[in-house]
Each structure stands twice: as structure tokens, then as C-alpha cells.
C-alpha positions in Angstrom: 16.7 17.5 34.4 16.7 19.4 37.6 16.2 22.7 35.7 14.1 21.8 33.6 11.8 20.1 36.5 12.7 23.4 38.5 11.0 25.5 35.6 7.6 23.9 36.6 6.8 23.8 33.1 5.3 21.0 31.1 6.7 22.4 27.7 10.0 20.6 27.4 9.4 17.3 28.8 6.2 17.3 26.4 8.5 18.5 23.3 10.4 14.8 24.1 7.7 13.0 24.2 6.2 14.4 20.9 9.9 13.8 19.7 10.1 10.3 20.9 6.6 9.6 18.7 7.9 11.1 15.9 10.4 8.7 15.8 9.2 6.1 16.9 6.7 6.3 13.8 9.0 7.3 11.4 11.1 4.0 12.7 8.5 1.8 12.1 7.5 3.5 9.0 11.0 2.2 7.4 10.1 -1.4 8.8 7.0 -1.2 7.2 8.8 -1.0 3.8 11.6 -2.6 4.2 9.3 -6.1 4.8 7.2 -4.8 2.2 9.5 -4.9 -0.3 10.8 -8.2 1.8 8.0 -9.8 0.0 8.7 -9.2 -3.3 9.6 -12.8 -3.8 11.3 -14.8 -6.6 7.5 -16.3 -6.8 5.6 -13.2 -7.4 4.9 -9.6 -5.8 3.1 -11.0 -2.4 3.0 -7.5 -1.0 -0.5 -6.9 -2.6 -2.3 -9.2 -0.6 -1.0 -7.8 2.7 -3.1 -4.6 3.4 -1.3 -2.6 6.5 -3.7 -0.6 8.7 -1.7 2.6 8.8 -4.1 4.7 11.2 -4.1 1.9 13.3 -0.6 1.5 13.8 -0.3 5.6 14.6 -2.9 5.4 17.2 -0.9 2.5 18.5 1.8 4.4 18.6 0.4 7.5 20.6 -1.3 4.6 22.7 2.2 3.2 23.7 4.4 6.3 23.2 2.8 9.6 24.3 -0.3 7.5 26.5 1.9 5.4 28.4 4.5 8.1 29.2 1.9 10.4 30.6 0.6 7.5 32.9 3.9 6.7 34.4 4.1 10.7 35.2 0.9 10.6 36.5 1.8 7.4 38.4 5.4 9.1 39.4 3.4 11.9 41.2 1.1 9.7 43.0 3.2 7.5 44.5 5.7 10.1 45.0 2.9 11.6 47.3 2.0 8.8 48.9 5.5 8.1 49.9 5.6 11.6 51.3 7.0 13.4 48.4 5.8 16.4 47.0 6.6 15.9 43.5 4.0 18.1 40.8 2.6 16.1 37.6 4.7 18.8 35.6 8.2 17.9 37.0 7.3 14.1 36.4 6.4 15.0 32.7 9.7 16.5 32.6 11.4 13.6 34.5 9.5 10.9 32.2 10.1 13.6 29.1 14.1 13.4 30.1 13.9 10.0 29.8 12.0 9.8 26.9 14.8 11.8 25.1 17.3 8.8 25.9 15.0 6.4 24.8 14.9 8.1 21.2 18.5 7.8 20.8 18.0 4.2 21.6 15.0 3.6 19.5 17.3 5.7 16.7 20.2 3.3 17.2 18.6 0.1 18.2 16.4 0.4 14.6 19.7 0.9 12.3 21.2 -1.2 13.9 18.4 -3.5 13.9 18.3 -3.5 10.1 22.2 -4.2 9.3 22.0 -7.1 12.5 19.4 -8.5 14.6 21.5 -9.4 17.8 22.6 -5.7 17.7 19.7 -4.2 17.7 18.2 -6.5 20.3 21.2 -5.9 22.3 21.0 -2.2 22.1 17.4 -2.6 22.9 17.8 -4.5 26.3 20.9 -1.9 27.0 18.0 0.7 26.9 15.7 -1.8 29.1 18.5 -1.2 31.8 19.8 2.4 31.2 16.8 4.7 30.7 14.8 3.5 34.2 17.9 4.2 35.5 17.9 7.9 34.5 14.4 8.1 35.4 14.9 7.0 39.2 17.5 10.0 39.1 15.2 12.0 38.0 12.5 11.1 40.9 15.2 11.0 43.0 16.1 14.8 42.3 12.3 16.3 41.9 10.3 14.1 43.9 11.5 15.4 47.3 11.1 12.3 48.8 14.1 10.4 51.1 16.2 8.6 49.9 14.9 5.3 50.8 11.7 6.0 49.7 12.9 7.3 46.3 12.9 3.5 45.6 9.8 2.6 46.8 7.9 5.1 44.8 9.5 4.0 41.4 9.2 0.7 42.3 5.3 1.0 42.9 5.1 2.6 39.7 6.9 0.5 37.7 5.2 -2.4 39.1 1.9 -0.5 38.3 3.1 0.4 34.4 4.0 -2.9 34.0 0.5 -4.2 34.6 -0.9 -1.6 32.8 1.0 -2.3 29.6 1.0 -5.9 29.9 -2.8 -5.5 29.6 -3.2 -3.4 27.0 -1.2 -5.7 25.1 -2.9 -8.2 26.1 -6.0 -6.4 24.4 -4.2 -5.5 21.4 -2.9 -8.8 20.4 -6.4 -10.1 21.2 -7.6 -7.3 18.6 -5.1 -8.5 16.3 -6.0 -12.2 16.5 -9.4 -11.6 15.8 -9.0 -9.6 13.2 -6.7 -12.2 11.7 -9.2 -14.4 12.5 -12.1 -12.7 10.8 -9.5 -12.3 7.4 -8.7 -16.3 7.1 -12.9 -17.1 7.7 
């Protein structure tokens, strides 16, 4: 991650994230028609009557995948400075990148596994909860030239700050969602 970071190059940590959409669509693409074809019940073909919004759900997933992940860079390098690092935007894309190349072997995992049993996906899933932040703080810790007590100040800040963030936009989007469910049943 160092090298990479060193390179002061966007490129790579970019090419994860891109990656980590990719599969994080392509995942949920499979849900998609594996409860689809879930409600193909002994009653009747139900599946008609359930109309998925497919560009929504991509621009959801840039939202949350490739948005988010930018942010927290963004957000790495700020606080990072304000703790008296000198960390550039490009070297947190790569750290956040780095980190967003574990989290698609988890999302890989965690959604096979998810299919064969629930409790092992969800457990894989809050593995990932605990691992990946983990390699991200190294990652600050090893580009953000910051000390070492600061380090954890800065990533705390920021995670603090992400987890508003995405809290409230999915706040908004479940609001969107209820409405629009709303609108549908009246």
C-alpha cells in the first residue's frame, strides 16, 4: 500500500474502486434473480407484478460504492491535515482503494456464502466490518505522515464523519423508497 501511495498516482487505488462496483453490482444482480425466481410460487408466477428499478439500483450503487469511498479519501486527507499530517488526496484514494480491494473479497465471499447460509454470510460480513477499517488505519498510518497518536484521531474523525454521512443518505433513500411504495399502494 506504501508503494502504491508512494507512486502519487490515483490510477490503482481508482482501478479497486471501479473493481469493487463491479462487483458489488454484479452481486446484487444474482440477488436480484435469485428472489425473482424466489417468487415463482406454487400459487402462480408473482414475479410479474414486482417491477425492479434497475438504473436506480446502479446509481445507488456508485452512490454507496465509488461516492462514498471518494468522500472518506477526501475526509482521510482533511483530517489528516488538520492533525498535522501531510497526506495528498491521491495517497488516500490509494489507501481507501487498498481497502476497497479487501472489501471485494469480502463482498465476493460474504454473497456465496450468503446464498448457501444466511448466518455465514452475515458473519463474514461483520468479519469485514472489523478487518477492512483495520487495514485502512494502516494505511493512514503509513501515508498520512502524521504521529502516531494522532494516526488515531484522524481516522477516528473521519469515520465519525462517514458514518453521519451515510447514515443520512440512507436515511434519504429509504425515505425515497417509502414514498415511492407509498405512491404504488394509493
Amino acid at each position: 500500500m506504501r508503494e502504491i501511495a508512494a507512486s502519487n498516482s490515483p490510477a490503482v487505488g481508482l482501478e479497486f474502486l471501479v473493481t469493487k462496483l463491479v462487483v458489488t453490482i454484479l452481486i446484487g444482480l444474482f440477488i436480484i434473480l435469485r428472489l425473482k425466481s424466489a417468487l415463482n410460487t406454487p400459487y402462480g408466477d408473482v414475479s410479474q407484478y414486482v417491477k425492479i428499478p434497475y438504473f436506480q439500483l446502479f446509481l445507488i450503487a456508485v452512490i454507496f460504492t465509488i461516492g462514498i469511498d471518494l468522500l472518506n479519501a477526501l475526509l482521510l486527507k482533511v483530517f489528516a491535515g488538520v492533525f498535522g499530517g501531510s497526506a495528498s488526496v491521491s495517497a488516500m484514494i490509494n489507501v481507501v482503494g487498498a481497502r476497497a480491494m479487501y472489501d471485494c473479497i469480502f463482498i465476493i465471499v460474504g454473497g456465496i456464502l450468503g446464498l448457501l447460509s444466511l448466518p455465514a454470510g452475515i458473519f463474514v460480513s461483520a468479519l469485514a466490518a472489523v478487518l477492512t477499517p483495520y487495514i485502512e488505519y494502516g494505511g493512514l498510518q503509513g501515508c498520512g505522515n502524521l504521529s502516531e497518536d494522532r494516526v488515531a484521531y484522524a481516522f477516528f474523525v473521519t469515520k465519525i464523519c462517514m458514518a453521519i454521512i451515510t447514515a443520512i443518505l440512507a436515511f434519504l433513500l429509504a425515505a425515497g423508497v417509502v414514498q415511492s411504495l407509498m405512491n404504488t399502494l394509493i
